[in-house]
C-alpha positions as CSV (number, residue, x, y, z in Angstrom):
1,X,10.9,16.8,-12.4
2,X,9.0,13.4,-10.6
3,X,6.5,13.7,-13.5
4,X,9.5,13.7,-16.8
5,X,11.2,11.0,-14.4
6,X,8.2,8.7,-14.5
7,X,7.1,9.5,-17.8
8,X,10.4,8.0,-19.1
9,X,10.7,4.8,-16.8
10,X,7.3,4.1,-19.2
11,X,8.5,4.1,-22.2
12,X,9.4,0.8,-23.6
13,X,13.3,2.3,-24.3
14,X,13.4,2.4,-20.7
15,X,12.5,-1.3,-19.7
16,X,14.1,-2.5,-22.5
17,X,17.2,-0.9,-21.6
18,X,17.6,0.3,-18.4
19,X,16.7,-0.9,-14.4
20,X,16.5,0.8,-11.3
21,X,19.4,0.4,-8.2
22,X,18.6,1.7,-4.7
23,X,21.9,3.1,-3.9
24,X,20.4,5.0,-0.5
25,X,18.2,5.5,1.5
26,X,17.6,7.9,4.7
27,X,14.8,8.9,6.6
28,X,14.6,12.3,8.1
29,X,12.5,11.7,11.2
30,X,12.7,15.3,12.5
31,X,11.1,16.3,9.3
32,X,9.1,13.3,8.5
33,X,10.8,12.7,4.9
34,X,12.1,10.1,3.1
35,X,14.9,10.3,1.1
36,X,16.0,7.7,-1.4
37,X,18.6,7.6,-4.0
38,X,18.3,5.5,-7.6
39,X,20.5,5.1,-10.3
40,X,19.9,3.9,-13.7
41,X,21.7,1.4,-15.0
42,X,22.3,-0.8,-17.9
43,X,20.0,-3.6,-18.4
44,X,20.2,-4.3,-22.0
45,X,24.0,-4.3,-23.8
46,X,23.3,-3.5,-27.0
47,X,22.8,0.0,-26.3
48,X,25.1,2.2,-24.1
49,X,23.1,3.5,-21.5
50,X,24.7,6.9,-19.3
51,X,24.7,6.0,-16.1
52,X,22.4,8.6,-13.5
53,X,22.1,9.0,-10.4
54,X,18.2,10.6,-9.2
55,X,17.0,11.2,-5.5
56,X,13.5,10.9,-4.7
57,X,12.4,13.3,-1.9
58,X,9.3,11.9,0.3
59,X,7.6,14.4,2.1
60,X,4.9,13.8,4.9
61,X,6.6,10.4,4.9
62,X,3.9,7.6,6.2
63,X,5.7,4.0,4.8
64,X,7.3,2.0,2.5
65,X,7.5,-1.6,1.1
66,X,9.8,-3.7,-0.3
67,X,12.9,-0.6,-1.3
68,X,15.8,-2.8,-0.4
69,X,15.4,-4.6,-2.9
70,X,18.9,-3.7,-5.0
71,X,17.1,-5.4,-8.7
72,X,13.8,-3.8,-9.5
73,X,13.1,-5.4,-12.3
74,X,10.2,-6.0,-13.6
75,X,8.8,-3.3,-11.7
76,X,10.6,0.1,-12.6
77,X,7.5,1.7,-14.5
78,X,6.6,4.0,-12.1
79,X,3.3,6.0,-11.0
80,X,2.2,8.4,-8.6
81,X,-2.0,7.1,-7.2
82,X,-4.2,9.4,-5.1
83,X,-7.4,7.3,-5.0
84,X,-5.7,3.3,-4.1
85,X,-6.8,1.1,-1.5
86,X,-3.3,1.2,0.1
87,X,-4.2,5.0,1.3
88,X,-7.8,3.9,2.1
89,X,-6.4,3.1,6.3
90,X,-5.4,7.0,6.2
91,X,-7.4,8.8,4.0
92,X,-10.7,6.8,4.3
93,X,-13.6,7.4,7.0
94,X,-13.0,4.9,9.7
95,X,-16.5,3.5,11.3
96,X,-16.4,2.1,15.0
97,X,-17.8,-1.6,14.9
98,X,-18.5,-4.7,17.2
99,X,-18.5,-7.7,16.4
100,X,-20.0,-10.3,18.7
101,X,-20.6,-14.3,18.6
102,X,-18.2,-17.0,17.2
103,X,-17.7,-18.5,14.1
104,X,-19.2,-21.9,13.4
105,X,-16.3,-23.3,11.7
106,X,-13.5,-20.4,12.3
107,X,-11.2,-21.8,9.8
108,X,-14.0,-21.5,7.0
109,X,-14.6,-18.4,8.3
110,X,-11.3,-17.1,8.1
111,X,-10.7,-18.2,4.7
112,X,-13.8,-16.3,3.5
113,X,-12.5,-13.4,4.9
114,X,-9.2,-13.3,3.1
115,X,-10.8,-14.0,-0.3
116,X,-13.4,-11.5,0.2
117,X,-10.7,-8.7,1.9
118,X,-8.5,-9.3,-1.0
119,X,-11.3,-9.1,-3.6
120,X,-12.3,-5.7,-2.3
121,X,-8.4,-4.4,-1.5
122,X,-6.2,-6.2,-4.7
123,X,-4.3,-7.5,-1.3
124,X,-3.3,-4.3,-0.3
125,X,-4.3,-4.4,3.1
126,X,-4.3,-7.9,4.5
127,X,-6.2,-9.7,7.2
128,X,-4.0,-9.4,9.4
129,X,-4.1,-5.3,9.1
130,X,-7.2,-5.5,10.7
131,X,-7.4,-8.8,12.8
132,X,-4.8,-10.0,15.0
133,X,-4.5,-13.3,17.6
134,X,-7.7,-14.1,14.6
135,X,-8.8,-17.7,16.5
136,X,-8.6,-16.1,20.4
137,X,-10.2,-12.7,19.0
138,X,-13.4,-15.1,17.7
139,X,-13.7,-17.5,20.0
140,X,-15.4,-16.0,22.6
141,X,-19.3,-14.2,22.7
142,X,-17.9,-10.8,23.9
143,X,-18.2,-7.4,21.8
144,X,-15.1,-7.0,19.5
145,X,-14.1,-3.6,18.8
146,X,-13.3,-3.4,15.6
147,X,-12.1,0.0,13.4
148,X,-12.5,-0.3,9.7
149,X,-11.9,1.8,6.2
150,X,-15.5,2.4,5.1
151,X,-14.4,0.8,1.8
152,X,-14.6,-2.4,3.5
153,X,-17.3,-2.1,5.8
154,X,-20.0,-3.7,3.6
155,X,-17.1,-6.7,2.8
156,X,-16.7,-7.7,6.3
157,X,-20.2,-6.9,7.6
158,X,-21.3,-9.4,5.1
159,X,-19.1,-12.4,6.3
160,X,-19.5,-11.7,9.4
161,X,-23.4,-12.0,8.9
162,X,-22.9,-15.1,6.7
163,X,-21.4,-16.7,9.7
164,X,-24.5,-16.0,12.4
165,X,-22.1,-13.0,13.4
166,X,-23.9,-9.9,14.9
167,X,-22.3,-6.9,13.5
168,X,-23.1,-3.6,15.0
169,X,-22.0,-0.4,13.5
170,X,-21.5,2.1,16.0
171,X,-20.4,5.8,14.9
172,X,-18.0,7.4,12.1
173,X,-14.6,8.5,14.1
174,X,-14.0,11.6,13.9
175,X,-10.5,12.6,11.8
176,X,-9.1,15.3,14.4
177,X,-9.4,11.4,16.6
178,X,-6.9,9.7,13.9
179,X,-3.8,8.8,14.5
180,X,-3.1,10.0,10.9
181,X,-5.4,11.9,8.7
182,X,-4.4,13.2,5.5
183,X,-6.6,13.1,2.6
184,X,-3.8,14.0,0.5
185,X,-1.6,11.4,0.4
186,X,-0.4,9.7,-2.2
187,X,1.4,6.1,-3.3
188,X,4.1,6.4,-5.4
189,X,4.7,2.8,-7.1
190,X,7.2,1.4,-9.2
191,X,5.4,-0.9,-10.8
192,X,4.4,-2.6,-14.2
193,X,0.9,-3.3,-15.0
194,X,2.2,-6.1,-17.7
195,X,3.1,-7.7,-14.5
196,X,0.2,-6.9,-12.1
197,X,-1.5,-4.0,-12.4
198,X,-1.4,-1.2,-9.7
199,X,-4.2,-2.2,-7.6
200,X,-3.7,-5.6,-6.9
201,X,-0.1,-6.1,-4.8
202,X,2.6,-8.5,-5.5
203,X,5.5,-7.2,-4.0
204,X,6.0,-4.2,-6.2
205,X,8.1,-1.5,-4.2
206,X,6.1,1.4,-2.8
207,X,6.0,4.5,-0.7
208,X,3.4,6.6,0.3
209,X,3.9,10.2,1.4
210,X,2.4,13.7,1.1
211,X,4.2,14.8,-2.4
212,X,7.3,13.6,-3.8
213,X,9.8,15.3,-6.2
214,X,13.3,14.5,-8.0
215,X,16.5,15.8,-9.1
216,X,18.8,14.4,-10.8
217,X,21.8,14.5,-8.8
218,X,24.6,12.7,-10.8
């Protein structure tokens, strides 16, 4: 039923006419599943649109982004990804790393990071997913341990090296060692690629999970 729902929110009837409400939401923490209830509404008044109600079941529930908001529009064309940089932190090989030296100019430094981090990720996952306390972490000459997706390895080896950094890459950690490890995750978005297309983020309201299925249940 997931796949009719989302085949229909992306059709041009359905953004023309229609919009998503969150009317619920409830996380099962006992079984690790999301729940979330949407109706459809009228957006355009020229044609009568049936009112619905659908829940969205989330199971192997890991996160979400940005639900609450009650007016999805414009992003209610939805899609389920299995290979998007927002899964790469659980789903990607993570390779041990130091990092040792400091930064010449740590402000130019910094700002070569984002633009390079959000190059490779479509600002999916931000600096400050990896970095944290980013001017006391670099501004000493001890080792930094560092974990990072191997998507990005090359991206912030590279700046680092730019900036007279010594980058060490250490060993691949072992998955049974992850916190979470699930290769098959998946993001469901609602998005709209008019807008922003799915693998650059701007907001658009997400959850990633094991598998996800709907019912209509009004």
């Amino acid at each position: 039923m997931i796949n009719s729902l989302i085949e229909r929110t992306n059709t041009n009837e359905f953004y023309n006419d229609c919009n998503f409400y969150l009317e619920s939401k409830k996380l099962i923490t006992s079984e690790n599943r999301l729940e979330v209830v949407y109706s459809i509404n009228q957006n355009s008044y020229d044609i009568p649109i049936e009112y619905e109600e659908w829940k969205i079941t989330c199971d192997g529930y890991v996160k979400s982004e940005n639900l609450d908001n009650r007016f999805f529009m414009p992003y209610v064309k939805m899609a389920i990804l299995n290979n998007h940089p927002s899964l790469w932190n659980f789903t990607e090989k993570k390779i041990e790393c130091y990092i040792t030296g400091i930064p010449a100019d740590i402000r130019e430094f910094y700002g070569n990071l984002l633009i390079e981090l959000e190059k490779a990720s479509g600002n999916w996952i931000k600096l400050t997913d990896l970095f944290w306390n980013f001017e006391d972490y670099f501004k000493n000459e001890k080792k930094k341990y560092k974990e990072i997706p191997e998507p990005l390895l090359n991206v912030i080896k590279k700046v680092c090296e730019d900036y007279d950094l010594r980058f060490e890459i250490k060993k691949e950690i072992a998955m049974q060692e992850r916190a979470i490890n699930k290769k098959d995750l998946g993001l469901l978005i609602f998005g709209n690629e008019i807008v922003s297309p799915h693998t650059f983020y701007l907001k658009q309201p997400y959850i990633i999970a094991n598998s996800f299925e709907a019912i209509r249940v009004r």
